[in-house]
C-alpha positions as CSV (number, residue, x, y, z in Angstrom):
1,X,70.3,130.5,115.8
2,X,70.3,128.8,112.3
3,X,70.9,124.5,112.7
4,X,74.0,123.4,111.4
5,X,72.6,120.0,111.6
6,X,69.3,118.4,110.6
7,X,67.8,115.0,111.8
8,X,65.5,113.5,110.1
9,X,63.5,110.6,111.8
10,X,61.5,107.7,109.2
11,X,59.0,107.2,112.4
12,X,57.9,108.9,115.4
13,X,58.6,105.3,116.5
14,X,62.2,106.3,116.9
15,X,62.5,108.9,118.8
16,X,63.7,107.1,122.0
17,X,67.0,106.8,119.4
18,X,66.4,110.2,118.3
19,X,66.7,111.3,121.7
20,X,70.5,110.0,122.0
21,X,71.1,111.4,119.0
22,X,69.6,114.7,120.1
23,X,71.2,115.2,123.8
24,X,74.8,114.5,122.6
25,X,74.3,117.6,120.2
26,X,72.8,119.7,123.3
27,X,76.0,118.5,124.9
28,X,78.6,119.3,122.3
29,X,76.6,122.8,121.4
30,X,75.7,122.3,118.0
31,X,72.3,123.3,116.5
32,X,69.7,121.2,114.6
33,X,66.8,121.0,113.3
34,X,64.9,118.0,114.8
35,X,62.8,116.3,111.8
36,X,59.7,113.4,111.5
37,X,59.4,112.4,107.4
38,X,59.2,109.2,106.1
39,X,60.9,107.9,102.8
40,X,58.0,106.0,101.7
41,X,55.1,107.8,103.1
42,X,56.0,111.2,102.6
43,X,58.8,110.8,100.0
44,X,58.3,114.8,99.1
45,X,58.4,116.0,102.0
46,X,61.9,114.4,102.8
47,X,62.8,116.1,99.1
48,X,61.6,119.7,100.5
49,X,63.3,119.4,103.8
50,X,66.8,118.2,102.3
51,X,66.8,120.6,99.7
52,X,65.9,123.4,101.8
53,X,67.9,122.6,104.4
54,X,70.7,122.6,102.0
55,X,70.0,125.6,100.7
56,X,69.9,127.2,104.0
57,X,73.4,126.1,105.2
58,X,72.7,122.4,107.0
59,X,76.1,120.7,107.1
60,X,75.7,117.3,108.2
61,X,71.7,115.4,107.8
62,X,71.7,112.4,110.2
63,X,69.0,110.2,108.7
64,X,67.6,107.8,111.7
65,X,64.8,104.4,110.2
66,X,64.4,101.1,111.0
67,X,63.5,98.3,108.8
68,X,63.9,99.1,104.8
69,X,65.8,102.0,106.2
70,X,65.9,103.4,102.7
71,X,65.8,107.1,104.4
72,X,69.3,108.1,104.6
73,X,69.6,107.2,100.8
74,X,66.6,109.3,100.0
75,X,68.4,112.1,101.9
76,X,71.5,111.7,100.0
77,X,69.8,111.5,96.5
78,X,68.7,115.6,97.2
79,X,71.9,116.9,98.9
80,X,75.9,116.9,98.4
81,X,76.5,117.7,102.3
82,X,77.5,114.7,104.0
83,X,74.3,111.9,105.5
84,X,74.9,109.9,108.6
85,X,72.9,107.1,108.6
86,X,71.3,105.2,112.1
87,X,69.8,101.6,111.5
88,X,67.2,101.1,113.7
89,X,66.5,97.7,115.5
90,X,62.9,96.8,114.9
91,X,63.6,93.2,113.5
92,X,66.4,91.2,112.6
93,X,68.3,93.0,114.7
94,X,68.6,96.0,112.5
95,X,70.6,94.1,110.4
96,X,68.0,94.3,107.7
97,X,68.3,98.3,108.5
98,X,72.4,98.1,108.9
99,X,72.8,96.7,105.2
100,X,69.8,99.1,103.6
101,X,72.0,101.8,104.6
102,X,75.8,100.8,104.4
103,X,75.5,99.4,100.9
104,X,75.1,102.6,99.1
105,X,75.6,103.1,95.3
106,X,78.5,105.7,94.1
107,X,78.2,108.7,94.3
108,X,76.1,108.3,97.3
109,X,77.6,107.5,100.4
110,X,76.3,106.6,103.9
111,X,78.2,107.3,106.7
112,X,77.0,104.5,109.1
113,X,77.2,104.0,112.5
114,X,76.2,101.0,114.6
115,X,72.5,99.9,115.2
116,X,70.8,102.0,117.7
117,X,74.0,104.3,117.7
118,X,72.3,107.8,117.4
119,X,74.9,109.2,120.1
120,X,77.5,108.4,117.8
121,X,76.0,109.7,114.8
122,X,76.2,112.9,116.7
123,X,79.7,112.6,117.5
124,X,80.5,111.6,113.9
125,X,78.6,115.0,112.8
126,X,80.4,117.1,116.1
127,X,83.6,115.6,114.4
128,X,83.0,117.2,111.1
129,X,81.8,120.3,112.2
130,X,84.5,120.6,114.1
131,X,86.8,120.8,111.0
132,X,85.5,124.3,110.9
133,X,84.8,125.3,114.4
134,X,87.1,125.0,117.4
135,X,84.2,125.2,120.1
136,X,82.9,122.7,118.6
137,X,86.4,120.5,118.0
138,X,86.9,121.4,121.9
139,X,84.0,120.0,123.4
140,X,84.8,117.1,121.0
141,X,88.3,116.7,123.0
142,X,86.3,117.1,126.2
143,X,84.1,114.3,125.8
144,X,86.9,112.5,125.0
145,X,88.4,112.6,128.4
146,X,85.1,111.7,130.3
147,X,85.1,108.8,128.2
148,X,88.9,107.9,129.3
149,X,88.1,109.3,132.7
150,X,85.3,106.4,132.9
151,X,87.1,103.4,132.0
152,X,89.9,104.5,134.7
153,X,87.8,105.4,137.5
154,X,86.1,101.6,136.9
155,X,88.9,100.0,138.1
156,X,88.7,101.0,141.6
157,X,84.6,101.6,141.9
158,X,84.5,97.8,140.2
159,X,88.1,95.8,139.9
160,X,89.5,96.8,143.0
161,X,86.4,95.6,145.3
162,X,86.8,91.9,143.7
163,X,88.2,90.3,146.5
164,X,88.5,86.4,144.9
165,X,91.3,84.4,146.0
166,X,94.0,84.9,143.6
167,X,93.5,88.1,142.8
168,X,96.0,90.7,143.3
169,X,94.8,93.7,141.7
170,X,97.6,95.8,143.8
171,X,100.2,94.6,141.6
172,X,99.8,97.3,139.2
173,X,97.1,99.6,140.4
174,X,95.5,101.7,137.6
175,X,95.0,105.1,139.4
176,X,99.1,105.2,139.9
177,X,100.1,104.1,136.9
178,X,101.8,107.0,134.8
179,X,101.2,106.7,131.3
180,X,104.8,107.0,129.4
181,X,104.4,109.7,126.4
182,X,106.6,108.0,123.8
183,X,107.8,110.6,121.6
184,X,106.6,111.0,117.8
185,X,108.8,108.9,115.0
186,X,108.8,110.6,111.3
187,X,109.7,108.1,108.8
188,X,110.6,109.3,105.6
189,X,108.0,107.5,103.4
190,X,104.6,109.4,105.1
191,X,104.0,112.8,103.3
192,X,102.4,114.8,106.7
193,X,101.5,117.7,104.4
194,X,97.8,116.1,103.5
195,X,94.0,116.9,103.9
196,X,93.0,112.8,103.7
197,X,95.1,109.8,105.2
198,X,93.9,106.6,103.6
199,X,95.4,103.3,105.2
200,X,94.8,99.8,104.2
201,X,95.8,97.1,106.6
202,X,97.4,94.6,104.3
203,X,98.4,94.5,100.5
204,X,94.7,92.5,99.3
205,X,93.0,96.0,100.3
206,X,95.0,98.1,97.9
207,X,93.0,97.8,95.2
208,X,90.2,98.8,97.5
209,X,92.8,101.6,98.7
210,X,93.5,102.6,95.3
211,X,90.0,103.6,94.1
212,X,89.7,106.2,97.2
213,X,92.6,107.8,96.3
214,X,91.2,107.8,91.7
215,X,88.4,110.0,93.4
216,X,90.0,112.0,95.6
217,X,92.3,113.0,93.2
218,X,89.3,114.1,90.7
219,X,87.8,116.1,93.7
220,X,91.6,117.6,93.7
221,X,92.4,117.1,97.5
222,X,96.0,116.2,98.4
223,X,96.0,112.9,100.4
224,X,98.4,110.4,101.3
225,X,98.3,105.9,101.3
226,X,100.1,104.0,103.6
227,X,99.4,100.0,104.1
228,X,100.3,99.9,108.0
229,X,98.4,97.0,110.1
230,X,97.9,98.5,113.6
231,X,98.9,94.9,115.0
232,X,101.9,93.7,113.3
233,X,103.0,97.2,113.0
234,X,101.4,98.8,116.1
235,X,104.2,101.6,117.0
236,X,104.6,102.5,113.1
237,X,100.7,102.8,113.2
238,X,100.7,104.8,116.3
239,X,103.4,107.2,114.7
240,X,101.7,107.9,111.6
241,X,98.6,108.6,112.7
242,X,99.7,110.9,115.5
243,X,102.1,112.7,113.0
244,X,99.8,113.5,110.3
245,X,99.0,116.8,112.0
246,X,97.7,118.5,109.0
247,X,95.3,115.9,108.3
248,X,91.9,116.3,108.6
249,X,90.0,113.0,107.6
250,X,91.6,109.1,107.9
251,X,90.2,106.7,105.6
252,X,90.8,102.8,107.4
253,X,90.7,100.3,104.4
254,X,90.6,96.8,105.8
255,X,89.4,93.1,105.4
256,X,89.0,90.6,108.0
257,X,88.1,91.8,111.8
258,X,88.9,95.7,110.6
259,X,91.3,96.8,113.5
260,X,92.7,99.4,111.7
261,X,89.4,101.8,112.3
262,X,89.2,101.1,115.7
263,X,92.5,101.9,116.2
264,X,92.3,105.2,114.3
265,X,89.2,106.7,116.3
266,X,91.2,105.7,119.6
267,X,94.3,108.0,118.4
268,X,92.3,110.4,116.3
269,X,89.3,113.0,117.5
270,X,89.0,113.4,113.6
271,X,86.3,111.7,111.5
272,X,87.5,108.4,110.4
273,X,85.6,106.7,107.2
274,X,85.4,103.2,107.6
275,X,85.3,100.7,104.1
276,X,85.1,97.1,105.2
277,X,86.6,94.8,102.6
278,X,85.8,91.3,101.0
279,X,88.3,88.2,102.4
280,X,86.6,85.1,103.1
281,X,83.3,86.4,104.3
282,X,83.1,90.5,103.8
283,X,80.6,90.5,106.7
284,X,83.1,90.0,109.5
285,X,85.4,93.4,108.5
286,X,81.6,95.4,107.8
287,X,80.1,94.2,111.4
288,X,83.5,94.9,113.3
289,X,84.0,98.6,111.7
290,X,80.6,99.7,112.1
291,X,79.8,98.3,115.8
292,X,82.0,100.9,117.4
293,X,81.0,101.6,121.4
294,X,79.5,105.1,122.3
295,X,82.2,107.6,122.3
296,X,84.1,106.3,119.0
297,X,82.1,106.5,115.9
298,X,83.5,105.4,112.5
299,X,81.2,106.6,109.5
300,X,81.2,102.9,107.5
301,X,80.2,102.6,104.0
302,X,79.7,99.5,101.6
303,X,82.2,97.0,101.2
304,X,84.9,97.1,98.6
305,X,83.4,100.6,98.4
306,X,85.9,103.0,98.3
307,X,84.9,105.4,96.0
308,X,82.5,106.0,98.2
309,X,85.2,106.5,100.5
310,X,86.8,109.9,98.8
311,X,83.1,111.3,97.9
312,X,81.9,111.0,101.7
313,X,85.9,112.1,102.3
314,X,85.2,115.2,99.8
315,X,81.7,115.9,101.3
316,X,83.1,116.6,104.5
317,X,85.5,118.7,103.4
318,X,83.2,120.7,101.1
319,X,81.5,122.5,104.0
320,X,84.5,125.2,103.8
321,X,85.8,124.3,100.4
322,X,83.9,125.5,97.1
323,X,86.3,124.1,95.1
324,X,85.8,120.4,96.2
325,X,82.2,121.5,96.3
326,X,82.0,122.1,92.9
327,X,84.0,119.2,91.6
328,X,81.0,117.0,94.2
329,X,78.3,118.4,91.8
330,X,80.5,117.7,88.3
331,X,80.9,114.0,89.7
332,X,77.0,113.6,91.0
333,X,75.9,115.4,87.6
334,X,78.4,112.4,85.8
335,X,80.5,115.6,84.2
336,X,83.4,113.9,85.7
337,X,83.2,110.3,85.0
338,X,85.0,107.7,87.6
């Protein structure tokens, strides 16, 4: 059975995150290749097993260090497939580990997920896979509903045995609630027949929206942008995203607490791209995007970084596209200057 995936680890010293990394991958079925190599200590050996592994057919690398972190970018300087950074917490919080990895230069992104998240870099790599395999995209769906069946079922193992004084937790009772199905709205604005939706959630990210959509037109995939904000437009969000059938990847663009992602992976089983965006700080949009619970991952990259956006957006769609492949190496080899 040849891996589809490899994961590389920076330490042997995390492998407990390794570990959640590598039983959500047993669970959704994919193969790997399980990994230890360290940027720093065995820079060529990281080299030999990325380029190798590339040349073998690996789709996704998942690159898991703490500290520095500087592994998933060493992964990404020998490959064109797409990397899924985990930041490890060994001090600081991983935060020193979160920003080594987000803050990638163009043409290199990082698809990051929160600290100590290696389930969710294996979701994030079942979700791309799963543009090219429906096992894969069904066990995806699967998962899905355990994680909805959870939260439910918590409201009468936990809610319902509160028995405080002014509590009434009768009044609506979860488990007979029926959950309306409100039909689908087109608007005439949304072009549906698109590979990439990019959406910024207010008109200050558009420049950041803009530069997506510059490279994803060089890597010649169709794409539509929208500026929707999923609070003061929630049912216009809700539309869109659930009537872009054809798309594959959704790009959230967004400043301030970065909504817009976390409303995409709760509507979408695709891979969403996360690009946080300077406002007043540029730290609250990165921190809220990237922290995603287990279950919803959003592959975040630098802010203001869009570019970055359409290269990880193209990377993921190269996997069964040689044309978009090809156009990957012209940009990395600076034949195609952006």
């Amino acid at each position: 059975m040849i891996p589809k995936v490899m994961v590389i680890l920076g330490s042997g010293s995390d492998i407990e995150i390794a570990k959640k990394t590598t039983n959500m991958l047993e669970k959704l079925e994919i193969p790997y290749s399980l990994k230890i190599a360290s940027a720093h200590r065995t820079y060529d050996l990281v080299r030999e097993l990325v380029q190798k592994g590339t040349n073998e057919g690996i789709k996704v690398f998942i690159g898991i260090a703490g500290l520095a972190a500087h592994l998933p970018g060493v992964i990404a300087a020998y490959t064109s497939k797409p990397v899924i950074g985990v930041p490890v917490s060994v001090n600081l919080d991983g935060l020193d580990s979160l920003y080594s990895e987000v803050q990638m230069p163009y043409p290199y992104p990082i698809a990051t997920v929160g600290v100590n998240r290696g389930e969710n870099a294996a979701i994030l790599t079942g979700q791309i896979i799963a543009l090219n395999d429906s096992k894969v995209a069904e066990n995806i769906f699967k998962l899905r509903e355990e994680y909805e069946k959870k939260v439910i079922e918590s409201n009468e193992k936990i809610i319902q045995k509160i028995e405080n004084k002014y509590i009434n937790n009768d009044f609506l009772r979860v488990k007979n609630l029926k959950i309306e199905n409100e039909p689908v709205k087109e608007y005439p604005e949304f072009n549906y027949d698109n590979k990439v939706s990019i959406i910024a959630s207010n008109y200050m990210d558009l420049v950041v929206a803009k530069k997506t959509a510059v490279v994803l037109d060089r890597l010649q995939i169709n794409h539509d942008l929208q500026i929707i904000c999923p609070i003061r437009q929630p049912k216009k969000f809700r539309n869109y995203v659930l009537g872009m059938k054809n798309t594959e990847i959704f790009i959230g663009i967004s400043s301030k607490s970065a909504v817009v992602t976390g409303v995409l992976t709760s509507l979408t089983s695709k891979p969403v791209i996360g690009v946080p965006c300077k406002d007043e700080f540029g730290y609250d949009s990165l921190l809220s995007m990237v922290n995603m619970p287990p279950g919803f991952p959003v592959g975040t990259l630098g802010i203001n970084n869009g570019r970055n956006a359409g290269i990880l957006a193209g990377q993921m769609l190269s996997n069964d596209d040689s044309k978009v492949q090809n156009n990957l190496e012209k940009i990395r080899n600076k034949k195609i200057n952006i």
